[in-house]
C-alpha positions as a Markdown table, in Angstrom:
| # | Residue | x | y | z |
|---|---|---|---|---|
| 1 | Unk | 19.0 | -30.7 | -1.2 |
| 2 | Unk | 19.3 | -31.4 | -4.8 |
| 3 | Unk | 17.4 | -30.5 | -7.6 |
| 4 | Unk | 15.6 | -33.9 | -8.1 |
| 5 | Unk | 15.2 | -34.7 | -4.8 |
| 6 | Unk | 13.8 | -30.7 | -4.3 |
| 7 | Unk | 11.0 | -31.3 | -7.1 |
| 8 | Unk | 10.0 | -34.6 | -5.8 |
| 9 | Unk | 9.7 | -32.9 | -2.4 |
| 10 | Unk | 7.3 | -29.8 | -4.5 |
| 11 | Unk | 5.4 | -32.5 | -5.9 |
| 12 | Unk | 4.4 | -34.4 | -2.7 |
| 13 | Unk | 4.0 | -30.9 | -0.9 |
| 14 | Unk | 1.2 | -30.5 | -3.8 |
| 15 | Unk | -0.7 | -33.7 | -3.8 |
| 16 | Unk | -0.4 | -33.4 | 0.1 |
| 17 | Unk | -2.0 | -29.7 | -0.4 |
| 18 | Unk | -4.8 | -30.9 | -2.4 |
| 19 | Unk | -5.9 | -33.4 | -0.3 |
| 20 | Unk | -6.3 | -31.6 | 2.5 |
| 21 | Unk | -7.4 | -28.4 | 1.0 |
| 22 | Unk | -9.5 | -29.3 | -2.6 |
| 23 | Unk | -9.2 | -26.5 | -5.3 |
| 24 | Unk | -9.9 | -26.3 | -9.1 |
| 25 | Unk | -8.1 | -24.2 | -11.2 |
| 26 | Unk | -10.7 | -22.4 | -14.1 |
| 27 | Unk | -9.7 | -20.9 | -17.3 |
| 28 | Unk | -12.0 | -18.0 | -17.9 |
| 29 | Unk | -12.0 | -17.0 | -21.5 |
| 30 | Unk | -11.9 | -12.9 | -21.7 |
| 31 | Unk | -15.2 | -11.6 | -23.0 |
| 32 | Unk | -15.4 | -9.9 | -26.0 |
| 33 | Unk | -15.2 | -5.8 | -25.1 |
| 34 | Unk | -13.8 | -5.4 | -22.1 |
| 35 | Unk | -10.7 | -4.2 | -21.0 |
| 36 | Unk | -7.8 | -6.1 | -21.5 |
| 37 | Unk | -5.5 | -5.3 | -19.1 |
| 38 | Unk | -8.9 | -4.8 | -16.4 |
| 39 | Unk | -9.7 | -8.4 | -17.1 |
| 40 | Unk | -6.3 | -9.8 | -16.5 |
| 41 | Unk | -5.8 | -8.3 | -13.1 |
| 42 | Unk | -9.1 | -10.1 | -11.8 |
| 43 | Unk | -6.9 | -13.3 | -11.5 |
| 44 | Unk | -5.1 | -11.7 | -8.2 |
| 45 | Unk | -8.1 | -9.8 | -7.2 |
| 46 | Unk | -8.5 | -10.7 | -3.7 |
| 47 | Unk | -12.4 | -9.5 | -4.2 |
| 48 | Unk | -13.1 | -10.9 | -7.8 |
| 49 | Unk | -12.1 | -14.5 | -6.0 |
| 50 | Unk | -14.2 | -14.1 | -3.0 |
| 51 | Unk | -17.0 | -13.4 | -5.2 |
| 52 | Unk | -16.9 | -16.3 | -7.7 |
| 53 | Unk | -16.4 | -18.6 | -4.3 |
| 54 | Unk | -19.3 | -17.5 | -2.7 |
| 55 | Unk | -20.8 | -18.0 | -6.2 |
| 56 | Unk | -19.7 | -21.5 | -6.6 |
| 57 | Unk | -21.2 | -21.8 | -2.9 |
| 58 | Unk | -24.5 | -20.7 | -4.0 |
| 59 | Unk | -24.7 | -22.7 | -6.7 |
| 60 | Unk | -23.9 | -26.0 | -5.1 |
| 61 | Unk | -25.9 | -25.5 | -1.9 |
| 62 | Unk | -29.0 | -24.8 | -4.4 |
| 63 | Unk | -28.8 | -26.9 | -7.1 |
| 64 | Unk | -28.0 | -30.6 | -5.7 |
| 65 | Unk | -27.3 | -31.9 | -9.1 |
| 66 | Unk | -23.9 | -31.3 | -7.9 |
């Protein structure tokens, strides 16, 4: 497969991917006093990311402003 023909393939695998599984991608600014390095390992911390999704979960089932 070429390289053009292999992106174009990535990009419809991705729009295909979001339609049938919906995610949002959140920049989380580092608060001010913690551990760097701590702070950047939460964004593949399997625990961290259930807890903000169960979170999110709260918050929407709660609050139906959303």
């Amino acid at each position: 497969m070429s390289e053009s023909a292999s992106r174009k393939y990535e990009e419809i695998e991705s729009r295909i991917e979001k339609m049938l599984i919906p995610s949002i991608t959140l920049e989380i600014t580092m608060p001010e006093g913690v551990d760097r390095e701590a702070f950047l390992k939460l964004e593949n911390d399997s625990k961290f990311i259930e807890t903000i999704k169960t979170q999110i979960k709260k918050l929407l089932t709660q609050e139906k402003g959303y």
